[in-house]
PDB file as gemmi writes it, atoms N, CA and C in Angstrom:
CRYST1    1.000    1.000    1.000  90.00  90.00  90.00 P 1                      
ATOM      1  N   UNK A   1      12.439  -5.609   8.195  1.00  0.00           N  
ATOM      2  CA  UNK A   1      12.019  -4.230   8.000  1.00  0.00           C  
ATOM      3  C   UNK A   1      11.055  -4.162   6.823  1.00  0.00           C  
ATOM      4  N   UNK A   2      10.104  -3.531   6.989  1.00  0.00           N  
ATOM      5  CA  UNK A   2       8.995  -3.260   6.097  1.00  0.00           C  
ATOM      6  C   UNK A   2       9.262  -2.613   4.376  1.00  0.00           C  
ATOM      7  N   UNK A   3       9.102  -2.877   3.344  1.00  0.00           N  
ATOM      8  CA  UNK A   3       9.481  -2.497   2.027  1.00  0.00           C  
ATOM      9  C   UNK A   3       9.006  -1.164   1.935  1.00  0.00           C  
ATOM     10  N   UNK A   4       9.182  -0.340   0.979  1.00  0.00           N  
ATOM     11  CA  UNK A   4       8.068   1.145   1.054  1.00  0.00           C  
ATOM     12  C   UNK A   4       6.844   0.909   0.505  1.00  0.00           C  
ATOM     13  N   UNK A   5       6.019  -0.578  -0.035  1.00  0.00           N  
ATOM     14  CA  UNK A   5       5.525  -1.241  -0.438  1.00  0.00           C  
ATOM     15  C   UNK A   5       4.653  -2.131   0.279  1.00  0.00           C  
ATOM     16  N   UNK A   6       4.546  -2.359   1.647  1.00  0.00           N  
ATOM     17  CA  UNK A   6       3.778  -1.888   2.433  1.00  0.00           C  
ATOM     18  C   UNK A   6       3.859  -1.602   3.839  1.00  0.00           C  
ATOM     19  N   UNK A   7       3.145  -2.366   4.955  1.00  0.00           N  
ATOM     20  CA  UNK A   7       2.872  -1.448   6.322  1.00  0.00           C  
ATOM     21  C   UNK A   7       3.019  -2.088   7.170  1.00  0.00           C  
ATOM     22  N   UNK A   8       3.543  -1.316   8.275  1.00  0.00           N  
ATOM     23  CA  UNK A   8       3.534  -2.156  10.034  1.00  0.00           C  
ATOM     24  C   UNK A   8       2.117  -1.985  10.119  1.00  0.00           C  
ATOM     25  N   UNK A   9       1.869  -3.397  11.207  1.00  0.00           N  
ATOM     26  CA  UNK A   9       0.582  -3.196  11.745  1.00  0.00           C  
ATOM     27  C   UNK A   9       0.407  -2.009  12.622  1.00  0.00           C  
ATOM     28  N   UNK A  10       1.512  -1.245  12.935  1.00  0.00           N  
ATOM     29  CA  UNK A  10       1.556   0.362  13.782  1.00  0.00           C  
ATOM     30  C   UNK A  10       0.976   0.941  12.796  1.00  0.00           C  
ATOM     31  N   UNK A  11       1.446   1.141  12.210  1.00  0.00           N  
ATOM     32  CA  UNK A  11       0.853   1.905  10.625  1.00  0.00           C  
ATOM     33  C   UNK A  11      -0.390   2.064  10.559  1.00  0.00           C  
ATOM     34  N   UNK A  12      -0.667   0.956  10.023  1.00  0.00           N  
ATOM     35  CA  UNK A  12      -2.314   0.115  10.010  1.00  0.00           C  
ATOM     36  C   UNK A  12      -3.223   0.972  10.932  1.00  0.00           C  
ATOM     37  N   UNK A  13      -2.698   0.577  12.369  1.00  0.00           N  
ATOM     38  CA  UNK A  13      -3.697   1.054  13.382  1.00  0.00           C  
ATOM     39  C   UNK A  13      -3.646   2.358  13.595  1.00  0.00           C  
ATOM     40  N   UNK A  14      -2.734   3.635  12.947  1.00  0.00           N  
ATOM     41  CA  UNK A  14      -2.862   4.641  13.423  1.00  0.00           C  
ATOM     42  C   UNK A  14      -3.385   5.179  12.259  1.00  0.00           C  
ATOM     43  N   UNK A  15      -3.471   4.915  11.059  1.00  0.00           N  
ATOM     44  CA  UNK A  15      -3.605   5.265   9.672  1.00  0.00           C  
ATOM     45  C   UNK A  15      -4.818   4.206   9.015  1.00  0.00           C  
ATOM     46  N   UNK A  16      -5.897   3.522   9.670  1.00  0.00           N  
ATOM     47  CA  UNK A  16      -6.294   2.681   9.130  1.00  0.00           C  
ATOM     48  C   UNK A  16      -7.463   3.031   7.227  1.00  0.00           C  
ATOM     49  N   UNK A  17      -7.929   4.139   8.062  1.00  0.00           N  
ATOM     50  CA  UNK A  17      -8.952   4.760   6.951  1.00  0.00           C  
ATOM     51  C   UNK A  17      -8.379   4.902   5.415  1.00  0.00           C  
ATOM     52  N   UNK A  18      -7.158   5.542   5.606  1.00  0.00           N  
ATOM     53  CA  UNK A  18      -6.276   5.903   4.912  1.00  0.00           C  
ATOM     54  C   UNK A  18      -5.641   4.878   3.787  1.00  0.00           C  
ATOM     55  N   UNK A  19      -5.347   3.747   4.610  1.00  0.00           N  
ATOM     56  CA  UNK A  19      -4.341   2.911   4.050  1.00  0.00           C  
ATOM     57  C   UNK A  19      -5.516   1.681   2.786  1.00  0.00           C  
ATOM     58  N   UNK A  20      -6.620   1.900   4.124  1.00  0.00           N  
ATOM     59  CA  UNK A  20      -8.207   0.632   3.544  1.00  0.00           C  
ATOM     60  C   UNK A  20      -8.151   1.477   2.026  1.00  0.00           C  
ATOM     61  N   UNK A  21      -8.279   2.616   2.049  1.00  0.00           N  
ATOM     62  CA  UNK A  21      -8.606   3.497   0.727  1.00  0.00           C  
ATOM     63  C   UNK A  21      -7.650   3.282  -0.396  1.00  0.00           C  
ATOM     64  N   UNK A  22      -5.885   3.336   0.433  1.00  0.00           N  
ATOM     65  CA  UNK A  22      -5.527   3.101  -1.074  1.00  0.00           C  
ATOM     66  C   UNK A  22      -5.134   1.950  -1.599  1.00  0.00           C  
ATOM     67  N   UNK A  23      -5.908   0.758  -0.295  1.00  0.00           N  
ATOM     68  CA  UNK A  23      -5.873  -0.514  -1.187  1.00  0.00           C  
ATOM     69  C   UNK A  23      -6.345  -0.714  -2.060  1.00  0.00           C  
ATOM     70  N   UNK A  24      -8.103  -0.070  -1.974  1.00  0.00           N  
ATOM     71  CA  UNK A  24      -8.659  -0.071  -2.693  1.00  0.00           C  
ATOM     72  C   UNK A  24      -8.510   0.310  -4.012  1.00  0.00           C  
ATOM     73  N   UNK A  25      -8.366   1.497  -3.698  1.00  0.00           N  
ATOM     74  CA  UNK A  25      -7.474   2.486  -5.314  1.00  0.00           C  
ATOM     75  C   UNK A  25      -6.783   1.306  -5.812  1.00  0.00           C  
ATOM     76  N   UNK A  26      -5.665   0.111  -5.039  1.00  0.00           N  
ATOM     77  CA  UNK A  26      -4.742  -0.093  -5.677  1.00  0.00           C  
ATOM     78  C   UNK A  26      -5.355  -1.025  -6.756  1.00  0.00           C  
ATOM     79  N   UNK A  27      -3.840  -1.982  -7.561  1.00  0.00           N  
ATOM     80  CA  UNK A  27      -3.939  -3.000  -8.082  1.00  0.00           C  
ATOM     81  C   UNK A  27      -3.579  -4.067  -7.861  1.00  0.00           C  
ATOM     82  N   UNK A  28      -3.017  -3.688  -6.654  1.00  0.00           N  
ATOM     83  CA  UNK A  28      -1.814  -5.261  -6.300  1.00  0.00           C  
ATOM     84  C   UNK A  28      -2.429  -5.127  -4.538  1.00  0.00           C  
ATOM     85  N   UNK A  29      -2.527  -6.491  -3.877  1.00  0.00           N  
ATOM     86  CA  UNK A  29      -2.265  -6.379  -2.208  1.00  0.00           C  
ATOM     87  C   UNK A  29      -1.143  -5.283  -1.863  1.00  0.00           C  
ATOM     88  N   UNK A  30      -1.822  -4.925  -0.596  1.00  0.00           N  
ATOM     89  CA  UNK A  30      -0.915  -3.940   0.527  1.00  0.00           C  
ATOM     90  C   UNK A  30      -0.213  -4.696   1.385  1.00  0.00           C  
ATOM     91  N   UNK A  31       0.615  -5.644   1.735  1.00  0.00           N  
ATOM     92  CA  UNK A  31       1.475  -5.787   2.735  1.00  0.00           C  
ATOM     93  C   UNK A  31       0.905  -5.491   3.660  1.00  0.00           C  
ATOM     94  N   UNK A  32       0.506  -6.392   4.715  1.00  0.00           N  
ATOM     95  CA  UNK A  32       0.806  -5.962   6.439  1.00  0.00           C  
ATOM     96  C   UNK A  32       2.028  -6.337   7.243  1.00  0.00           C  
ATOM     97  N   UNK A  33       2.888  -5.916   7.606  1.00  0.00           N  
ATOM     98  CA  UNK A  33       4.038  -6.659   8.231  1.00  0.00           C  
ATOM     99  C   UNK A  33       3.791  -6.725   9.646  1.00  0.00           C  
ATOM    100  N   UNK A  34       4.387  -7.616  10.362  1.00  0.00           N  
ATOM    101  CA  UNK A  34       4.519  -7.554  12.087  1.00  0.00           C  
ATOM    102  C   UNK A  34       6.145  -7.964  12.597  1.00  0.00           C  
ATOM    103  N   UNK A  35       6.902  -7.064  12.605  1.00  0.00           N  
ATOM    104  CA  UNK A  35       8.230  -7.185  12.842  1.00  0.00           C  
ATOM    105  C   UNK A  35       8.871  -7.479  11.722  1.00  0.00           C  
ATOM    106  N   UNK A  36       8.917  -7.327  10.722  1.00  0.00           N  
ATOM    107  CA  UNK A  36       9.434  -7.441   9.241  1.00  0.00           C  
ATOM    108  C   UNK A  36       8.596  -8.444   8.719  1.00  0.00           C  
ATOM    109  N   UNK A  37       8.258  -9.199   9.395  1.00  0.00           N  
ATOM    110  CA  UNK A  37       7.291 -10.470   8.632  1.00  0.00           C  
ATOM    111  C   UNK A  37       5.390  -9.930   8.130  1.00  0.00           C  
ATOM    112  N   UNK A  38       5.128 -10.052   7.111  1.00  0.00           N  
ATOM    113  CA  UNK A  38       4.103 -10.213   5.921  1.00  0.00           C  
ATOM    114  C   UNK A  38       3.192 -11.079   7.149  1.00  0.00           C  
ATOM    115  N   UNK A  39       2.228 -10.572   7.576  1.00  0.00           N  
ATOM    116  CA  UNK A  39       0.932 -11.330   8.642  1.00  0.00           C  
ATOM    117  C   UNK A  39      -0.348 -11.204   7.872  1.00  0.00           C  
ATOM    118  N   UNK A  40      -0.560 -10.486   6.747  1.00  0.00           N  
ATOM    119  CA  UNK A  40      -1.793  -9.928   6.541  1.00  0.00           C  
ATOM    120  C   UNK A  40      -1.425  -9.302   4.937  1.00  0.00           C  
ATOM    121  N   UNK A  41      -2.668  -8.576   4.558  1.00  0.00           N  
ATOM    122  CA  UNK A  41      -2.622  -7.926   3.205  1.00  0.00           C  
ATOM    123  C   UNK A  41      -4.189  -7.223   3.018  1.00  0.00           C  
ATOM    124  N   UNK A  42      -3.696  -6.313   2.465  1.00  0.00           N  
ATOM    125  CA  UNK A  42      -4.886  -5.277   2.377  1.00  0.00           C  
ATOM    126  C   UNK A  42      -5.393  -5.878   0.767  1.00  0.00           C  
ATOM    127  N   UNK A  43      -6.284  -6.532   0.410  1.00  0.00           N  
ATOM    128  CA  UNK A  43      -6.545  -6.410  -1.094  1.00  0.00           C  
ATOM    129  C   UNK A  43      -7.761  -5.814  -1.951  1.00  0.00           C  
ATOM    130  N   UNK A  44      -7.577  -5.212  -2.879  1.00  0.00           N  
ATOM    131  CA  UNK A  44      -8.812  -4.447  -3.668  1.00  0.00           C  
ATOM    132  C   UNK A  44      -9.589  -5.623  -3.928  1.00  0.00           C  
ATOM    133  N   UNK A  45     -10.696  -5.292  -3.808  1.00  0.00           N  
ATOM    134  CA  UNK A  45     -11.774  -6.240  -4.227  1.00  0.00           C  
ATOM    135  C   UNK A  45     -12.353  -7.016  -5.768  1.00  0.00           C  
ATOM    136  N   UNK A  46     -10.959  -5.860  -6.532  1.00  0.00           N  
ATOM    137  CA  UNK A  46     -11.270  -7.052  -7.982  1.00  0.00           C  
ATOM    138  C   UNK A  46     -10.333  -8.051  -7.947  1.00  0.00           C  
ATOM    139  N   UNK A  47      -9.554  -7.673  -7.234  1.00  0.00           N  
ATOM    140  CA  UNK A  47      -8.699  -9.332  -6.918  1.00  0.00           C  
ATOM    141  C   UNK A  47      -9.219 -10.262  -6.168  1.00  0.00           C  
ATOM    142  N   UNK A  48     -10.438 -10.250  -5.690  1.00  0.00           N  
ATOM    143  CA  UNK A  48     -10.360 -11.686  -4.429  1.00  0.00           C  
ATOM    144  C   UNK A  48     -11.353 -12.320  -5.642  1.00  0.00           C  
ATOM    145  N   UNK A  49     -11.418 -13.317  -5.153  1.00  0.00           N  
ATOM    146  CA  UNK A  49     -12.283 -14.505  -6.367  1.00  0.00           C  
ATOM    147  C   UNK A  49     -13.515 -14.370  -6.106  1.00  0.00           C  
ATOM    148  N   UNK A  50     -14.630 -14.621  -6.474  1.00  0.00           N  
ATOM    149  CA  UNK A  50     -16.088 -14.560  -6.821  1.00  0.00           C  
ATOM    150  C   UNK A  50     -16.257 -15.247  -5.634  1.00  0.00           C  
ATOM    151  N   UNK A  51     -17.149 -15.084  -4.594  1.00  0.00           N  
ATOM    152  CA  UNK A  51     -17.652 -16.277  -3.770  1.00  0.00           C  
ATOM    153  C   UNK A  51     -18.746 -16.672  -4.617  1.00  0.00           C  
ATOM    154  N   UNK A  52     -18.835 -18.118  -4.293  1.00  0.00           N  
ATOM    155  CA  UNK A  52     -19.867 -19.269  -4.890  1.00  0.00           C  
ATOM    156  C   UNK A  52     -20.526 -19.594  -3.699  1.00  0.00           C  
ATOM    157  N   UNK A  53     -21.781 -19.858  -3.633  1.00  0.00           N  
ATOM    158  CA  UNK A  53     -22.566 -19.916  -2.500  1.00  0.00           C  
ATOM    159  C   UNK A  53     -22.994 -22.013  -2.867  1.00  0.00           C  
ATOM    160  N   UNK A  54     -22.366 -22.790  -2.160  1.00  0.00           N  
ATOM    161  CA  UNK A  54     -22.811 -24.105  -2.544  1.00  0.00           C  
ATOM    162  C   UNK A  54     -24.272 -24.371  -1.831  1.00  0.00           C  
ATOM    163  N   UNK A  55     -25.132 -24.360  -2.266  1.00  0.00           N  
ATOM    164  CA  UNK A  55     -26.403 -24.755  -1.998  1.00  0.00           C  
ATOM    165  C   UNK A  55     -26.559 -26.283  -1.520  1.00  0.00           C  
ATOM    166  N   UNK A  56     -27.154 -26.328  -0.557  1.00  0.00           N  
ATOM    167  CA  UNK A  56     -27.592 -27.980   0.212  1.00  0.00           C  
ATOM    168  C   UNK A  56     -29.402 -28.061   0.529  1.00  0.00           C  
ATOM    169  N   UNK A  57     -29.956 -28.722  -0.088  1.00  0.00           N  
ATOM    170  CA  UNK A  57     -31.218 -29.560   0.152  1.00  0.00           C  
ATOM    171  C   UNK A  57     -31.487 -30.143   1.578  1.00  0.00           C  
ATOM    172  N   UNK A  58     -31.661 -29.500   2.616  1.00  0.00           N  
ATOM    173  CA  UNK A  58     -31.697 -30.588   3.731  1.00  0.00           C  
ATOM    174  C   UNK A  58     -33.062 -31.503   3.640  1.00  0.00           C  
ATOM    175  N   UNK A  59     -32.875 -32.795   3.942  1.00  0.00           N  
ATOM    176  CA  UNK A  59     -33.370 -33.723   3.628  1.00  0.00           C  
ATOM    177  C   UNK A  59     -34.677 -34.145   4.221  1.00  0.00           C  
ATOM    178  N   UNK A  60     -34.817 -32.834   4.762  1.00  0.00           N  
ATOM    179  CA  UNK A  60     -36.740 -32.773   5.249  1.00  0.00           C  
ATOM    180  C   UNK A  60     -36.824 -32.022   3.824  1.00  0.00           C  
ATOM    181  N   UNK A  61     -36.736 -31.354   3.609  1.00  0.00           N  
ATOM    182  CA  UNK A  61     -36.867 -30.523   2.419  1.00  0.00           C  
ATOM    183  C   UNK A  61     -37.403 -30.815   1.468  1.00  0.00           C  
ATOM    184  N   UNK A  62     -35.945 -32.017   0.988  1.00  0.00           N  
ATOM    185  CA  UNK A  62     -36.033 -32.982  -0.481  1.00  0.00           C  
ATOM    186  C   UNK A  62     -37.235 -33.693  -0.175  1.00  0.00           C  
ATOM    187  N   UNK A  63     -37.989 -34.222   0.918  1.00  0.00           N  
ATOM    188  CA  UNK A  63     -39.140 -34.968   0.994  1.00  0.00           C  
ATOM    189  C   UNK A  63     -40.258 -34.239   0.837  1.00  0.00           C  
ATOM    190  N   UNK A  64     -40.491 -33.135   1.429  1.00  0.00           N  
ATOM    191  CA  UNK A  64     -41.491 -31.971   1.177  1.00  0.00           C  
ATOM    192  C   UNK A  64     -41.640 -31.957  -0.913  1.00  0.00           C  
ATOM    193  N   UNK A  65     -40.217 -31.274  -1.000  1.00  0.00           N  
ATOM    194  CA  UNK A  65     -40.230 -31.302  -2.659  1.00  0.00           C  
ATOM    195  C   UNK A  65     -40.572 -32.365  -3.614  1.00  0.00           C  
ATOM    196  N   UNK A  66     -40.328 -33.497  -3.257  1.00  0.00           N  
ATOM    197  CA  UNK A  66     -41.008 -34.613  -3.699  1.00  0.00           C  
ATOM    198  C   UNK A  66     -42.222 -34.944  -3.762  1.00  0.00           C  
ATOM    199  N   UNK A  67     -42.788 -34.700  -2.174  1.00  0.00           N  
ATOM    200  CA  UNK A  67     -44.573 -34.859  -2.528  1.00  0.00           C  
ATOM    201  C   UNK A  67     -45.340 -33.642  -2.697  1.00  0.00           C  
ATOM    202  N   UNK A  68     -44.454 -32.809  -3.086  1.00  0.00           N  
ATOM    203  CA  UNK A  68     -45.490 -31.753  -3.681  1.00  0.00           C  
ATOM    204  C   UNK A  68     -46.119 -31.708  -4.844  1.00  0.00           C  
ATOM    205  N   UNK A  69     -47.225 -30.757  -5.156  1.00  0.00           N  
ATOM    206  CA  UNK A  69     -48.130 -31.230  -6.238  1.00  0.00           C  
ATOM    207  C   UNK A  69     -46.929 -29.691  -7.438  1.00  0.00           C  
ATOM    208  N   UNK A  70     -46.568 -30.201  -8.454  1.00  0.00           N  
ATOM    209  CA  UNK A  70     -46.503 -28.875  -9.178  1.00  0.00           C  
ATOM    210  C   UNK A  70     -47.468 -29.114 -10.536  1.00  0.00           C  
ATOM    211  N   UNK A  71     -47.418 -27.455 -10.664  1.00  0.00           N  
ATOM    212  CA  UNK A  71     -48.287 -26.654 -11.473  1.00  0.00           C  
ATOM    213  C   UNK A  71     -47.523 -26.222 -12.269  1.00  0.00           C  
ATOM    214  N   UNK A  72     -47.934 -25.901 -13.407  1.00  0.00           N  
ATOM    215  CA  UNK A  72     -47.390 -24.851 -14.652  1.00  0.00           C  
ATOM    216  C   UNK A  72     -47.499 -23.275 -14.042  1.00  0.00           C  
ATOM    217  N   UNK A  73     -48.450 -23.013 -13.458  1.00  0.00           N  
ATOM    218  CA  UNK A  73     -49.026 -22.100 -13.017  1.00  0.00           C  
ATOM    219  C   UNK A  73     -48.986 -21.513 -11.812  1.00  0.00           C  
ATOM    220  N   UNK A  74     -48.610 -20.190 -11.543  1.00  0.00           N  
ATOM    221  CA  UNK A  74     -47.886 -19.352 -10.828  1.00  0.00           C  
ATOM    222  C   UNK A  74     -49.000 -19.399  -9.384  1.00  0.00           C  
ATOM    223  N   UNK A  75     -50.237 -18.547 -10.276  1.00  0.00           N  
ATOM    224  CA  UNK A  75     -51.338 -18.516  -9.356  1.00  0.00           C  
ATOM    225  C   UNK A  75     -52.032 -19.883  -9.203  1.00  0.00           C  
ATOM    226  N   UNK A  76     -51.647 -20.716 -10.076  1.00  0.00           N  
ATOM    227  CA  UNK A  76     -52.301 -22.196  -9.511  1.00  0.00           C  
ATOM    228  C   UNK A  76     -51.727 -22.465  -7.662  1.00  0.00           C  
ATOM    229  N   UNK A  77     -50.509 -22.343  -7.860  1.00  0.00           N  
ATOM    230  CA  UNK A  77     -49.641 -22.462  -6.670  1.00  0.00           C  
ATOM    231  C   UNK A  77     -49.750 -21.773  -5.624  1.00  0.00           C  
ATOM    232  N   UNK A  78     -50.003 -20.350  -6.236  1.00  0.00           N  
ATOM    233  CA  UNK A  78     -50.737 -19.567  -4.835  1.00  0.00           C  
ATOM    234  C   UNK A  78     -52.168 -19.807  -4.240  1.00  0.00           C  
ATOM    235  N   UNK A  79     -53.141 -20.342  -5.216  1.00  0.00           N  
ATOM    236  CA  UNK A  79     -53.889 -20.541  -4.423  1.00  0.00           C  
ATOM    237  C   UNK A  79     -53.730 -21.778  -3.591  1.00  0.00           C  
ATOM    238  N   UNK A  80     -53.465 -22.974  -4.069  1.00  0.00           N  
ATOM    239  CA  UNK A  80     -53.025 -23.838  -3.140  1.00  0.00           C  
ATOM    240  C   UNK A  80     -52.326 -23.646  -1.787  1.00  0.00           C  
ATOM    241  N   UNK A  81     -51.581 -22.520  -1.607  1.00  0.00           N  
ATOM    242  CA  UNK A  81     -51.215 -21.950  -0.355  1.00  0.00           C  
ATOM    243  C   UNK A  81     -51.945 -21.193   0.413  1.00  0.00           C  
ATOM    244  N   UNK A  82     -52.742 -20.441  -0.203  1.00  0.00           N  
ATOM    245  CA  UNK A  82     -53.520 -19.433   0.606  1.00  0.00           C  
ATOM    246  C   UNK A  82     -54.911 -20.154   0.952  1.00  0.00           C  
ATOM    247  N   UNK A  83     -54.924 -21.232   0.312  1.00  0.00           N  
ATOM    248  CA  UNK A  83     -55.966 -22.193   0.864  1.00  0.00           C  
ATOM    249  C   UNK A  83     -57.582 -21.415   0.973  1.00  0.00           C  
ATOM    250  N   UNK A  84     -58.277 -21.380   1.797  1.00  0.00           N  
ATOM    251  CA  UNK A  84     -59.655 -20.476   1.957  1.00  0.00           C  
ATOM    252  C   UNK A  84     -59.338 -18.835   2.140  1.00  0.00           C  
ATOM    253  N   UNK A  85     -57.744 -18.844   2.049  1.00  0.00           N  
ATOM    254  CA  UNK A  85     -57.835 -17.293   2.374  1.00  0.00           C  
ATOM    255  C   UNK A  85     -57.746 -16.598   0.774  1.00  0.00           C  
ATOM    256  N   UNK A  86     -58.088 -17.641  -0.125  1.00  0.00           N  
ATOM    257  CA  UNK A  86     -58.113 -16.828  -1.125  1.00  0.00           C  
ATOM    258  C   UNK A  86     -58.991 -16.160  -1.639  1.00  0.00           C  
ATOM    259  N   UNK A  87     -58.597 -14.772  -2.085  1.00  0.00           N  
ATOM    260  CA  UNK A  87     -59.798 -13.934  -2.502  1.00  0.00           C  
ATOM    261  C   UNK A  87     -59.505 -13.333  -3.968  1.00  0.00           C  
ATOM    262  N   UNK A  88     -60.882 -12.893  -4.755  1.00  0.00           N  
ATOM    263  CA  UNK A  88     -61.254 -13.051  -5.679  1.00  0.00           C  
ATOM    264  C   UNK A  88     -61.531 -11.813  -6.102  1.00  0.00           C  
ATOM    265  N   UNK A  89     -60.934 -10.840  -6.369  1.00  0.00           N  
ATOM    266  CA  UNK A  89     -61.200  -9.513  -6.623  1.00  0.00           C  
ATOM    267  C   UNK A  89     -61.176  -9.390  -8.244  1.00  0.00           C  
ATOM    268  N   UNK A  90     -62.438  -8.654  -8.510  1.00  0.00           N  
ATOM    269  CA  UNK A  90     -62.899  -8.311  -9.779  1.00  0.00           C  
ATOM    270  C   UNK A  90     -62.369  -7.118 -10.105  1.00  0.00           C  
ATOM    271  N   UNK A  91     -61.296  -6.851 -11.429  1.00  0.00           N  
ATOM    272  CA  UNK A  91     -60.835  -5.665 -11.234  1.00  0.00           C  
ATOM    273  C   UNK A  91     -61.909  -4.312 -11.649  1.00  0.00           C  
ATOM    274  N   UNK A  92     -62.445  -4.955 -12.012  1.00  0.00           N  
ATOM    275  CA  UNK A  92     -63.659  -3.438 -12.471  1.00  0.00           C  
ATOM    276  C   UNK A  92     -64.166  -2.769 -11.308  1.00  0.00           C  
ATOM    277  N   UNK A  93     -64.576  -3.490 -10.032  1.00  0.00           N  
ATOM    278  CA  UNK A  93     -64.854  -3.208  -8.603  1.00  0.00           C  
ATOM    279  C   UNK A  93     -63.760  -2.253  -7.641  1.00  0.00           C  
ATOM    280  N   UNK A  94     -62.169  -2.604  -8.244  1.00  0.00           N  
ATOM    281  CA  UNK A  94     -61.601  -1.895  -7.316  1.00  0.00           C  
ATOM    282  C   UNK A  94     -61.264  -0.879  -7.786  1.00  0.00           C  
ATOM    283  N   UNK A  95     -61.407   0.104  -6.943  1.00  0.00           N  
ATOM    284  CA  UNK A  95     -61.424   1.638  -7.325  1.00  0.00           C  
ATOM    285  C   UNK A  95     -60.151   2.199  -6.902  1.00  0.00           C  
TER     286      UNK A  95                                                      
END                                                                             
């Protein structure tokens, strides 16, 4: 049987808006039960841990990054990309 502490998944599904909200409010997980048994838990979001995003190099990549030319320079780099499409605007000209 469910504690007054938290909820049947009946609960849940007829009350869902309700219950999401005062997990949130809360401080502690909400209990989900399914026949007296704990299946689930509603938790506020300053409790779950930071996701860390692990970054991977795929290994066409790392070869690209290797023979590339670097620059100190921001617009050195852009022009090297924009190749002949680069253009040269004088700011006194643009109105």
């Amino acid at each position: 049987m469910a504690s007054k502490h938290s909820i049947t998944i009946e609960e849940l599904h007829a009350r869902t808006a309700e219950y999401v909200r005062r997990a949130g409010r809360g401080r502690a997980p909400l209990p989900v039960t399914d026949r007296g048994k704990v299946v689930a838990g509603l938790v506020p979001p300053n409790l779950l841990p930071p996701r860390r995003r692990r970054r991977t190099i795929l290994p066409e990549s790392a070869k690209l990054l290797a023979r590339a030319r670097v620059s100190s320079s921001v617009l050195d780099d852009l022009d090297a990309v924009r190749g002949d499409r680069r253009l040269d605007l004088d700011p006194v000209s643009i109105a």
